[in-house]
C-alpha positions in Angstrom: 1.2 12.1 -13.0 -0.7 15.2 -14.2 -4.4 15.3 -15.9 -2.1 16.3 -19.0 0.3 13.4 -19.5 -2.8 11.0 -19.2 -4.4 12.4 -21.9 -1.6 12.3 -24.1 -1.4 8.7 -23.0 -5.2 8.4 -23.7 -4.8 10.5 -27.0 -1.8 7.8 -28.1 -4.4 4.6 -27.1 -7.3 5.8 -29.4 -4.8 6.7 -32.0 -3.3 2.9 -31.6 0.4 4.3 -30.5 -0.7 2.4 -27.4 -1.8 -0.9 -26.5 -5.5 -1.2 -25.5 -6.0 -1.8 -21.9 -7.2 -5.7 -21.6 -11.2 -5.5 -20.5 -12.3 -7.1 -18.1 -15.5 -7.0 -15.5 -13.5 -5.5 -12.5 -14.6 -2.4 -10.6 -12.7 -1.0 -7.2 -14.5 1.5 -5.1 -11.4 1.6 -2.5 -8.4 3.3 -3.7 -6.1 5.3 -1.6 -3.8 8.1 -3.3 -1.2 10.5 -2.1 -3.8 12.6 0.1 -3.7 9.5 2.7 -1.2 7.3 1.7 -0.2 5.5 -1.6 2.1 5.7 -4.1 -0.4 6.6 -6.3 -1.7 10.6 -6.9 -5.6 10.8 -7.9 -4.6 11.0 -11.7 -2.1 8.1 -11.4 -4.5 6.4 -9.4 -7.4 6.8 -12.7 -4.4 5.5 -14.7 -3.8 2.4 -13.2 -7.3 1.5 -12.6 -7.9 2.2 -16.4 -4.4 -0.2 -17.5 -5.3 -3.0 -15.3 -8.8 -3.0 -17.2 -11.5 -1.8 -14.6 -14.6 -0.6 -15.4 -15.0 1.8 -12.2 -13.0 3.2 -9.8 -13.6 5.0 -6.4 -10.9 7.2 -4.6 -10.8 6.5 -0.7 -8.6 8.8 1.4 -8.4 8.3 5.0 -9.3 12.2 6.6 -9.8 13.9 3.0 -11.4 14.3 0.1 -8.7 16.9 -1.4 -8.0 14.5 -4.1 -11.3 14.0 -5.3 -11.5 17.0 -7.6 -8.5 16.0 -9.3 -9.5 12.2 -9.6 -13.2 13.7 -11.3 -11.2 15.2 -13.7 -8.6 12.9 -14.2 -11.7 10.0 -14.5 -13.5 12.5 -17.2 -10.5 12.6 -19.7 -10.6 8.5 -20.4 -14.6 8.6 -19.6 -14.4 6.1 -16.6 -17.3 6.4 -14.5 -16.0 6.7 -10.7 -17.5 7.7 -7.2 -15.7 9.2 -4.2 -15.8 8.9 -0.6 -13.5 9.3 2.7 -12.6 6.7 5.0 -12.0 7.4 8.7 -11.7 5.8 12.3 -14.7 6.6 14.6 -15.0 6.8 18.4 -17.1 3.8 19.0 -17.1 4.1 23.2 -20.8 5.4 23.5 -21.7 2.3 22.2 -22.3 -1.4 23.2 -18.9 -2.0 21.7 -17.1 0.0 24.2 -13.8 -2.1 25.0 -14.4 -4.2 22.3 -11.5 -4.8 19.9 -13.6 -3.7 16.4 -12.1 -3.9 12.9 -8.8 -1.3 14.3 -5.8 -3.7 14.3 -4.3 -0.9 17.1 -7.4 0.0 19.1 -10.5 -1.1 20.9 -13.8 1.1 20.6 -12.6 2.9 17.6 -13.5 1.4 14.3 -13.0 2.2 10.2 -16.0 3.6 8.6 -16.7 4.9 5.1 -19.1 7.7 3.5 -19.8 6.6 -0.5 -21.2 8.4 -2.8 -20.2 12.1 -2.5 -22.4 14.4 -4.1 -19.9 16.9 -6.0 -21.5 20.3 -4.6 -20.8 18.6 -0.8 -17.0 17.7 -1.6 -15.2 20.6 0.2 -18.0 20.8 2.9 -17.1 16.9 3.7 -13.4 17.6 3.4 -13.8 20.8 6.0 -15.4 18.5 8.4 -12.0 16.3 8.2 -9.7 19.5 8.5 -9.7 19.9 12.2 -9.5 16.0 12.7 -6.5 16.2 10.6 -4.5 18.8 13.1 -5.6 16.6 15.8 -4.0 14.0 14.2 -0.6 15.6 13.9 -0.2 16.5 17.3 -0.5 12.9 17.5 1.9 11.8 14.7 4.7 13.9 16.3 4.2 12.2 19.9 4.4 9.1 17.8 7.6 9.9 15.8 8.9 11.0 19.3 8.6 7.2 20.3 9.7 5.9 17.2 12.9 7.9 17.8 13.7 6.2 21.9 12.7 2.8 20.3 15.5 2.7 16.9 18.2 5.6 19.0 20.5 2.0 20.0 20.7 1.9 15.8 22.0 5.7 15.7 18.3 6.8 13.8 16.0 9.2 14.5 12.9 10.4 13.3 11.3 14.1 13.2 8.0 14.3 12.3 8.2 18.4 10.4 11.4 17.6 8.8 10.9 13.3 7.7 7.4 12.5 7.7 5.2 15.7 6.6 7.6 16.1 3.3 6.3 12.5 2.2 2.8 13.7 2.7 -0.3 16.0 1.1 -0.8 17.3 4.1 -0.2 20.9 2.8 -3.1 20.2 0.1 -5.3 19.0 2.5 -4.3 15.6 2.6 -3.8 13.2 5.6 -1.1 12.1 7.8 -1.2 8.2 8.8 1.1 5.8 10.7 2.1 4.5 7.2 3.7 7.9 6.5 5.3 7.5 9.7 6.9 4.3 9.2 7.7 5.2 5.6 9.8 7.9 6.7 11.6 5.6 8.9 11.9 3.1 6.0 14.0 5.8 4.5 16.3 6.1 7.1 17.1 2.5 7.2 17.5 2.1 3.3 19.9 5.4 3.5 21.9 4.0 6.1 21.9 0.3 4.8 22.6 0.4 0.8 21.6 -3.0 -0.1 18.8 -5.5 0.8 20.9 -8.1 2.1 22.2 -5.3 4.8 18.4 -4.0 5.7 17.4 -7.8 6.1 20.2 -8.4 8.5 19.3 -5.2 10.2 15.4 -5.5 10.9 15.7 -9.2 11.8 19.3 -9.4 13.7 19.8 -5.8 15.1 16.1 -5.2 15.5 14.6 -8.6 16.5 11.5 -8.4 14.3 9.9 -11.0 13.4 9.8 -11.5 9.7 8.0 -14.0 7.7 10.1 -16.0 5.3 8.2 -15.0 2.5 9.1 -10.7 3.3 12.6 -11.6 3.7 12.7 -13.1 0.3 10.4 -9.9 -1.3 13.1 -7.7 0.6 15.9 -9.8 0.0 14.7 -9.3 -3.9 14.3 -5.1 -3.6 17.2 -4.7 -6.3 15.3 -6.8 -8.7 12.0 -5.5 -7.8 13.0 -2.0 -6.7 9.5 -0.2 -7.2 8.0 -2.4 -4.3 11.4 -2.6 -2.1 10.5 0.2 0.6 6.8 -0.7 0.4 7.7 -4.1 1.3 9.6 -2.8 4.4 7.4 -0.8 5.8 5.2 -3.6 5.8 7.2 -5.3 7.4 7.9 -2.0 9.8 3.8 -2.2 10.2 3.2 -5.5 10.9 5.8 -5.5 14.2 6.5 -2.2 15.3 3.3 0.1 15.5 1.9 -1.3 18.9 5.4 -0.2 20.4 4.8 3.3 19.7 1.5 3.9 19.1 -0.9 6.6 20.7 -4.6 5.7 21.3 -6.2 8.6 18.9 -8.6 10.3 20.7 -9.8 13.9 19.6 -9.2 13.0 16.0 -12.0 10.6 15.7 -15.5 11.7 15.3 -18.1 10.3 17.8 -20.0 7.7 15.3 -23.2 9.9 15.3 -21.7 12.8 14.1 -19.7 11.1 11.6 -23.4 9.2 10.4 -25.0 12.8 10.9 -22.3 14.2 8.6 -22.6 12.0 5.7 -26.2 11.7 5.7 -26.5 16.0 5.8 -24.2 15.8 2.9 -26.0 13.3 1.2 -23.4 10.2 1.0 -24.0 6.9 2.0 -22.7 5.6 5.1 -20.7 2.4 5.6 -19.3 0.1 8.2 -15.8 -1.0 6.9 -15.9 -5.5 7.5 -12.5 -6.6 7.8 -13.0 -10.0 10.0 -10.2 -12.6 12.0 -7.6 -12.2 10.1 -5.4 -15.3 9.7 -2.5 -14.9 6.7 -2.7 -11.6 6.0 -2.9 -10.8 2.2 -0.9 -7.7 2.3 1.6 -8.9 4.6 1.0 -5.8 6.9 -1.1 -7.4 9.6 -0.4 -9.8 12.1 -3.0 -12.7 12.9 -5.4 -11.2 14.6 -9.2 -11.7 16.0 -11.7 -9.2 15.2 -15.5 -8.8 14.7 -16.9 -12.6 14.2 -17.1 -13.5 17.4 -19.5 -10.6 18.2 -20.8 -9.8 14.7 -24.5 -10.3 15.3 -24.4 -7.7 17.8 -21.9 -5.4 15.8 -24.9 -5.3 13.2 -27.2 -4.0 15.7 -25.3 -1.0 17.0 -24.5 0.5 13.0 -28.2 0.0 12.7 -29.0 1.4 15.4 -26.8 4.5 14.5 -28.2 4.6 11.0 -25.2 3.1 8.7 -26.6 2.6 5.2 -24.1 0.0 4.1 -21.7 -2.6 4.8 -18.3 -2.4 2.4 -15.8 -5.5 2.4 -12.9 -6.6 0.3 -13.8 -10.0 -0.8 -10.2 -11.4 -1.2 -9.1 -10.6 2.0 -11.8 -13.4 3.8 -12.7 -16.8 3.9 -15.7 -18.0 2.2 -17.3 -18.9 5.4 -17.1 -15.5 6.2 -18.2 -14.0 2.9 -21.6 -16.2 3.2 -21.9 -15.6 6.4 -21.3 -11.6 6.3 -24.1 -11.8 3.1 -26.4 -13.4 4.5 -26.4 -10.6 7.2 -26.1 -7.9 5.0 -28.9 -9.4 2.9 -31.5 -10.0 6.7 -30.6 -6.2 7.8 -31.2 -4.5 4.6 -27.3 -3.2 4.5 -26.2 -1.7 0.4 -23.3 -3.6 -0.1 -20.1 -2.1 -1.0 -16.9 -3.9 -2.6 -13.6 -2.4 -2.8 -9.7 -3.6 -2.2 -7.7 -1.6 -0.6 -5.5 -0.3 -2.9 -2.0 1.4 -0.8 1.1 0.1 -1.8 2.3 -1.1 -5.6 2.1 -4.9 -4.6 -1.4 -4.3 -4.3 -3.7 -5.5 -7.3 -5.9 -3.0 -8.9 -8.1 -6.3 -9.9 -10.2 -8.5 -7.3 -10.2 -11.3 -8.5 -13.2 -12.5 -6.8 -15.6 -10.8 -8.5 -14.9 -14.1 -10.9 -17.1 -15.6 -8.9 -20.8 -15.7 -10.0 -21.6 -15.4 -6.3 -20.3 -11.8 -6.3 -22.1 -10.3 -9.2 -24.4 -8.1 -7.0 -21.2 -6.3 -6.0 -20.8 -5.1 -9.4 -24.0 -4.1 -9.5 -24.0 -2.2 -6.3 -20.8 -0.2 -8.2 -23.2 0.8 -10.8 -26.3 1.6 -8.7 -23.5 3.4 -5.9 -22.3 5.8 -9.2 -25.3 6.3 -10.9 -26.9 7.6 -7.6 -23.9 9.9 -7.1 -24.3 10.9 -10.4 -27.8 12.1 -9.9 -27.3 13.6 -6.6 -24.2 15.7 -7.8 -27.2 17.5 -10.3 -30.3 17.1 -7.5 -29.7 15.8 -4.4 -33.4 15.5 -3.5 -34.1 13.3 -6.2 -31.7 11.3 -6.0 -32.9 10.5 -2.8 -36.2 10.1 -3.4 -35.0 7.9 -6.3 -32.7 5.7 -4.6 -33.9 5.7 -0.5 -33.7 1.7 -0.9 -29.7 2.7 -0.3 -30.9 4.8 3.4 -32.1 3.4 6.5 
């Protein structure tokens, strides 16, 4: 979608040719768009946000912030107050949690982390810190897609990472390359050789032994009906059962934890530890059960204080209650900003968290506000912004 076509479509809703979004108290700080992976560019990404009724939004790219530009502008033309940041994975191994299975569903000692709050002036200084971590990446991806291509040869497919995967990409803008584009690639090859859902169901769980739930057969089963979520829904499927067969432990293309915290605090952003806890049923039907930080999360809170994280950010639909209170109650003891924001990557996905319903959440909306209105003030004078907000700093 380009900045153009969404103002005629905001144009057309002021003039009533439209139908007013419905309103509603929602805010998302944790969208992914095209520059990482989504099916979603940074304007597209500002339109949906604005049609499911949010207040805010907040673009959230693993490795990049080449979309943010375009997400600023896109945010400007329907007056949506946003904030941007980057998400990336960490090298965690200098610290206590060395070995330690964090909140990586693929690898121990490397964890997901956040920087909030980009001041505007810092927004290709923070992407150039990602650009090298990016390349690194690659030479990963291709060993990957290398794998991928021993593991389905028996089925007659192959993958090549130049010629499959970096098409489906940003990467030539800046953006990222993830395991999802990976698998997304090789969703393509399926659904090419295999026409219909009934024949990629009988594939993946007869011919490929995975192990689906019944609840993705029947969303696969459905793709004709539901054909905007059909390819998504396989590659979650892909994601859920294949990556530990062929995944590489990243290495160079994490930053060691204090230079990512170093990085975001000389650029003046607010650095966050990304909570995703045991996972049980998982809501996006991508991860397997799985154990995670609770068992240890006492002493997880140590070490990001002790590296000087400013925040904690969580998605409140994806845990239990007893979690939520729990992980609160921490936040609230080590002075941590909290940080909402559901992880918006694939069209199943709601823009809405539903949560936020719930009285008990309220000071996550508020954090939105306070998050923007610092990023606001920083993007004119850093300093003061600082000065004005250090209750967000360690």
């Amino acid at each position: 979608m380009t900045v153009n076509e969404l103002r005629e479509a905001y144009e057309k809703t002021l003039r009533g040719e439209l139908p007013q979004p419905e309103d509603t108290i929602y805010v998302n700080n944790h969208i992914h768009t095209t520059y990482s992976f989504s099916p979603y560019d940074p304007t597209a990404a500002v339109y949906m946000a604005w049609q499911n009724g949010l207040k805010t939004a907040g673009i959230m790219d693993h490795d990049s912030a080449a979309g943010v530009r375009e997400f600023l502008e896109a945010a400007q033309v329907i007056g949506m107050p946003v904030t941007c940041g980057v998400e990336c994975r960490v090298d965690m191994s200098m610290t206590a949690l060395n070995g330690r299975r964090i909140n990586n569903p693929d690898q121990k000692s490397v964890a997901y982390v956040t920087m909030h709050g980009i001041p505007h002036q810092n927004i290709e200084a923070v992407d150039a810190f990602f650009a090298p971590y990016r390349a690194k990446r690659n030479e990963r991806n291709r060993k990957m897609c290398q794998n991928i291509t021993e593991l389905v040869k028996p089925y007659g497919l192959s993958l090549d990472f130049d010629q499959d995967v970096l098409p489906l990409s940003n990467y030539h803008k800046g953006g990222s390359v993830t395991e999802r584009h990976i698998l997304f690639a090789l969703t393509k090859k399926i659904t090419a050789r295999y026409p219909t859902p009934a024949q990629v169901v009988d594939f993946l769980k007869n011919e490929m032994k995975l192990a689906l739930s019944d609840k993705v057969i029947a969303q696969i089963a459905d793709g004709e009906k539901t054909p905007d979520f059909y390819e998504y829904d396989i590659l979650g499927a892909l994601k859920s059962n294949m990556v530990e067969k062929f995944y590489i432990d990243a290495t160079d293309e994490c930053p060691k934890v204090a230079d990512f915290v170093e990085m975001v605090h000389r650029n003046g952003g607010i650095a966050a530890y990304a909570y995703l806890g045991d996972v049980g049923q998982s809501v996006t039907g991508d991860k397997k059960a799985q154990k995670f930080e609770d068992d240890y999360l006492d002493e997880l809170i140590e070490v990001i204080k002790a590296y000087g994280f400013d925040a904690i950010t969580y998605m409140p639909t994806r845990n239990t209650p007893e979690q939520l209170a729990r992980l609160t109650k921490l936040c609230e003891d080590h002075g941590f900003f909290q940080i909402s924001g559901e992880d918006i990557n694939s069209p199943r996905q709601s823009f809405r968290c539903k949560a936020l319903d719930d009285p008990a959440f309220g000071h996550l909306i508020d954090a939105t506000y306070t998050l923007i209105s610092y990023e606001q003030m920083a993007s004119e004078d850093l300093a003061a912004a600082k000065e004005k907000y250090s209750h967000l700093f360690r």
